[in-house]
N, C-alpha and C positions, 0 to 999 in steps of 0.2 A: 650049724655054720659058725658060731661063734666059737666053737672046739677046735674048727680047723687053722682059723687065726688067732690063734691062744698065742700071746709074746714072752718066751722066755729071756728075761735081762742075761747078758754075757754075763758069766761067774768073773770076770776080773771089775766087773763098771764097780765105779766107785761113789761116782757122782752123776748126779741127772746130764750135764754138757757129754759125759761118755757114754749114755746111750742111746743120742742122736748121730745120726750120720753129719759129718763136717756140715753140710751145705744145709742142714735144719736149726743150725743153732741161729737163733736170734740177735739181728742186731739192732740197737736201736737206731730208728730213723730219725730223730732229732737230741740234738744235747738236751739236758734234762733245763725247765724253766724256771728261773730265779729272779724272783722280784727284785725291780730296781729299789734301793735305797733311795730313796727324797730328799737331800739336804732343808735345812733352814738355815738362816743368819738372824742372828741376837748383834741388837744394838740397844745400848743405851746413851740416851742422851739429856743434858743439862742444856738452860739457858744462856744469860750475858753473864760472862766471866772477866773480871778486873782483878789484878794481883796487883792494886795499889798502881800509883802512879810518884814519877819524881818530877813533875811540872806540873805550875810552876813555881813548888814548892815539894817537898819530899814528905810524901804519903807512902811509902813503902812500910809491907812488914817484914820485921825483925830479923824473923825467923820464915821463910813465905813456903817453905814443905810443908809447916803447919796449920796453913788454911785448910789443907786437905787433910787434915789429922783424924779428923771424926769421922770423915765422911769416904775416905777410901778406900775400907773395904768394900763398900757400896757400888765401886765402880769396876769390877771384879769381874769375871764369868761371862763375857760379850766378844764377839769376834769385831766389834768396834765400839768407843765410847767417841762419843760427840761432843762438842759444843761451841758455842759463840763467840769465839774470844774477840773482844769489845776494847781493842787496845790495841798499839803496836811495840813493838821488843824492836827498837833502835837507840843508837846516840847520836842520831841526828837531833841537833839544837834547833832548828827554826821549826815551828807551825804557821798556817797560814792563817790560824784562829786568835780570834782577842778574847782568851780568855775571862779578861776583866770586865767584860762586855755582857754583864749579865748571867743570862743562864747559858754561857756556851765555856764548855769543856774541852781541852785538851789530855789523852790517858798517854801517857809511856813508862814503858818499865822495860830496865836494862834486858841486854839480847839473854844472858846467863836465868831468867825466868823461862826460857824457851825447857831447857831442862827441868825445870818446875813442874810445869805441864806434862810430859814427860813422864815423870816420875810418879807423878797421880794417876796417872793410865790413859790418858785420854789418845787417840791414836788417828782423831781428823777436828781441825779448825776451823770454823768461818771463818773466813778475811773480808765477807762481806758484809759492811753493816758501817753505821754511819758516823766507827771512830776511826776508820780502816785507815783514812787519810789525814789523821790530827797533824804527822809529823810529814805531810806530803808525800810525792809519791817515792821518794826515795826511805821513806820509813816505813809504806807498804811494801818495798820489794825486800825492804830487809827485814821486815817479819813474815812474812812468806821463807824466806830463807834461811832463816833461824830457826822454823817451824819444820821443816824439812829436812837440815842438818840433824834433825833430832830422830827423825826418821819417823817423823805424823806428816800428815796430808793436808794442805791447807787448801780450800776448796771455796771459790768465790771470783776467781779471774774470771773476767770479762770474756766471753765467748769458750771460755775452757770447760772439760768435761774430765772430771779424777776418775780412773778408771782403775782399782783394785780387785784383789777376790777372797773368797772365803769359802769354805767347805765345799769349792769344787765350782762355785756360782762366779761371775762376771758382777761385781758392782760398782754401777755410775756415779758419783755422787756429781751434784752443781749446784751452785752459791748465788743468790739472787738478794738484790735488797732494792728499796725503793730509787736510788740511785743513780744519773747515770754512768760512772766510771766502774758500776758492777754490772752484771747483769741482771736487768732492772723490771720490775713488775709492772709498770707502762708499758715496755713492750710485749705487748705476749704473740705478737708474731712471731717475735726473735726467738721468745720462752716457748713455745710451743714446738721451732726446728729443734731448739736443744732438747728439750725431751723426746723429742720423736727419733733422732740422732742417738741419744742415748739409748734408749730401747732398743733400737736394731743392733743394739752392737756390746749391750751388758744383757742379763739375767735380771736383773732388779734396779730400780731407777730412786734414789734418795735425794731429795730436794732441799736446802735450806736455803729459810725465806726470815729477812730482817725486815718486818714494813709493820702499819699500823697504829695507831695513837698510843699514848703514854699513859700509866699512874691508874689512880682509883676510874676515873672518871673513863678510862677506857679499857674496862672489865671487860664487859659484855662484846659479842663478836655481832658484827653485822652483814649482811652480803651487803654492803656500798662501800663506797670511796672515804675513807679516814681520811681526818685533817689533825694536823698540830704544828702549832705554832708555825703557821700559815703555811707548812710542808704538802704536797700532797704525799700520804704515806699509801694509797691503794688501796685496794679492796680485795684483802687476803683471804674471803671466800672464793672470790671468783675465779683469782688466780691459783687457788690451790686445786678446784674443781677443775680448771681449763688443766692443768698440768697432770693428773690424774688421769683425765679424758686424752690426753697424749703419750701416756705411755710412764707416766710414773709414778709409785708403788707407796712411799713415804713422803709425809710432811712435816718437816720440824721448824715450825716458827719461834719467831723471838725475835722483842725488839719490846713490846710493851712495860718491861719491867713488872710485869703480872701476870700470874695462871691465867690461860682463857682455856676454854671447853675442847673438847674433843671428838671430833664426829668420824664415824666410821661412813666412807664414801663410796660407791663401787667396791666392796669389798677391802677399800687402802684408806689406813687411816693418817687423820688431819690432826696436830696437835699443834692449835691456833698461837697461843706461848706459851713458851716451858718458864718464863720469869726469870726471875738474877737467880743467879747459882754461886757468884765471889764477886763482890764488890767492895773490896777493903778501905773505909774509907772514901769512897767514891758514890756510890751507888746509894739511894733512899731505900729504905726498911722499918716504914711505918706500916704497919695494916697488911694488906696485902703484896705491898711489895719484898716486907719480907718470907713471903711466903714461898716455898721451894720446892724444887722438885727432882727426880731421877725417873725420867719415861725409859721402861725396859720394854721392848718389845721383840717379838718373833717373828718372823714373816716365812710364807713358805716361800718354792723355789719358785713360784709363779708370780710371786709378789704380794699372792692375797696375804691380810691379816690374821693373824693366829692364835697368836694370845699377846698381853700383858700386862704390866704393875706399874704403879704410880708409887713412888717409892717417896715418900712424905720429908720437905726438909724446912726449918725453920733459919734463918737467919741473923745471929748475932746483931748489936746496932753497930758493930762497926763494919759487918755484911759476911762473916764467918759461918758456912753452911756447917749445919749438926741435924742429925735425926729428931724428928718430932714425934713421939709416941704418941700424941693425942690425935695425929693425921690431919688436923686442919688443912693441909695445899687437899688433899680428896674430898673432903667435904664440902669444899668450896667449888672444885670442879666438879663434884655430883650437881652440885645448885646450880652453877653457871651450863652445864648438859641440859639442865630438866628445861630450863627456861629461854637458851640459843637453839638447843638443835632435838629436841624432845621427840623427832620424829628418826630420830638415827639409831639403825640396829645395834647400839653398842650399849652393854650393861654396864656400870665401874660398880662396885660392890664395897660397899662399907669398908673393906681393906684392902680399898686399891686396885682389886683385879681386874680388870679391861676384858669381858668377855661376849665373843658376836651371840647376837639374838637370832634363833631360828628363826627362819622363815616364814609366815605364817603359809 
């Protein structure tokens, strides 16, 4: 039987598709399958940033590109760098402050430092935090607008939410400080719509928060209510936890003027303060205040945490960030980890690297 269906190939085929009949050749039923690509976004971020002030005497440097001399290639390789600028860029003449009145401060530095910043790479601003209004609110809107002309993001208005993107992702950032002319960490009803707002409507949800006590004495991070100098500054556990459990992804504190600890939280990490990063003359940098920092981190497109480095900086006494090869700012938040948040799945490794702990 098998002799009688014996198949001779037609002597012209040349290829297999020519010795099916038309209606046998195969087509395929689906386009063939290709894993999606995953985006990440890389941000790093620094603390309270002062480039001198000219009130109510002239503290300005010389040269003010040079503050960031040492330290910006550092600020390099991110699809955003952060930070707190702790100051306003106007020439508006009146503040509402006595600065002679003790320990109370007024910062400004002319609008032409806006390009300063700028120039160092940074590409989003607080405006929230508790120098935002030294020169009133007309020296708020005109650092907000000076920051913006520059073509950075300034992020801390009152009910507002900055909405940018990066490698394809939707990112919210929003500006909270103990305050209420920002959006303020007493209310966390309020804080809770904007995050929950912000989530339905970005990819990844980044938060800066200005609250907390001051100086040595307020190292250590606690979940209750900080006080200083009879302020209530909040309780930037709770509040970073509640906004987390609402829908967003990162936390970048600062306001202490000191490294605090780092906790990895649902998967999104806390970093309680990032400390001064330029204080030219302005800022203390004794002990640990001058201790410094560059948090680099990676988030996926979901928001979890992924990796990062604690990028180590010392402080000049006149408050000039330069690299410190000995890493003191990690050694000190390994200590400050082992002993606030010892129970948090996050390893920082003898050089800085920020990496999640399995599961058990």
């Amino acid at each position: 039987m098998l002799g009688t269906l014996a198949w001779t190939p037609p002597l012209a085929a040349q290829t297999f598709s020519d010795l099916l009949p038309e209606w046998e050749i195969p087509e395929p039923s689906h386009p063939p399958f290709i894993a999606p690509e995953l985006s990440t976004v890389t941000i790093k971020a620094v603390g309270d940033t002062i480039l001198g002030t000219n009130y109510p005497s002239n503290h300005l440097p010389p040269q003010p590109d040079a503050l960031f001399q040492r330290v910006q290639s550092l600020l390099t390789d991110a699809d955003f760098v952060f930070a707190n600028f702790e100051s306003t860029l106007t020439n508006y003449p009146h503040t509402p402050k006595r600065p002679s009145a003790g320990r109370v401060y007024a910062f400004r530095s002319p609008p032409e430092h806006s390009a300063v910043l700028k120039r160092a790479g940074f590409t989003i601003l607080s405006v929230a935090n508790n120098h935002s209004h030294d020169f009133s609110v007309q020296g708020y809107q005109d650092t907000i607008r000076h920051i913006q002309n520059q073509g950075m993001l300034a992020v801390g208005e009152k009910n507002k939410i900055v909405y940018t993107e990066a490698n394809g992702l939707t990112v919210a950032w929003i500006g909270f400080s103990y305050l209420g002319h920002h959006n303020s960490i007493h209310d966390l009803a309020q804080a809770r719509k904007l995050a929950q707002q912000a989530s339905q409507n970005a990819d990844l949800v980044i938060i800066s928060v200005h609250a907390g006590a001051e100086g040595m004495n307020a190292i250590h991070t606690r979940n209750q209510t900080e006080m200083f100098l009879g302020e209530n500054r909040g309780n930037m556990v709770q509040f970073s936890r509640t906004m987390i459990d609402h829908g967003a992804d990162l936390i970048l504190g600062h306001g202490p003027h000191v490294p605090r600890a780092i906790e990895l939280y649902r998967g999104r990490l806390i970093a309680y303060s990032l400390g001064n990063f330029v204080g030219y003359r302005t800022l203390n940098t004794q002990g640990a205040n001058g201790y410094s920092l560059i948090l680099a981190v990676e988030l996926e497109a979901d928001g979890q945490f992924l990796e990062g480095q604690i990028i180590p900086l010392r402080l000049t006494p006149e408050g000039i960030p330069y690299p410190d090869p000995e890493g003191r700012t990690i050694q000190l938040i390994r200590r400050l980890n082992a002993s606030d948040f010892p129970q948090t799945p996050l390893e920082i490794t003898p050089e800085g690297a920020l990496i999640v702990l399995p599961k058990d």
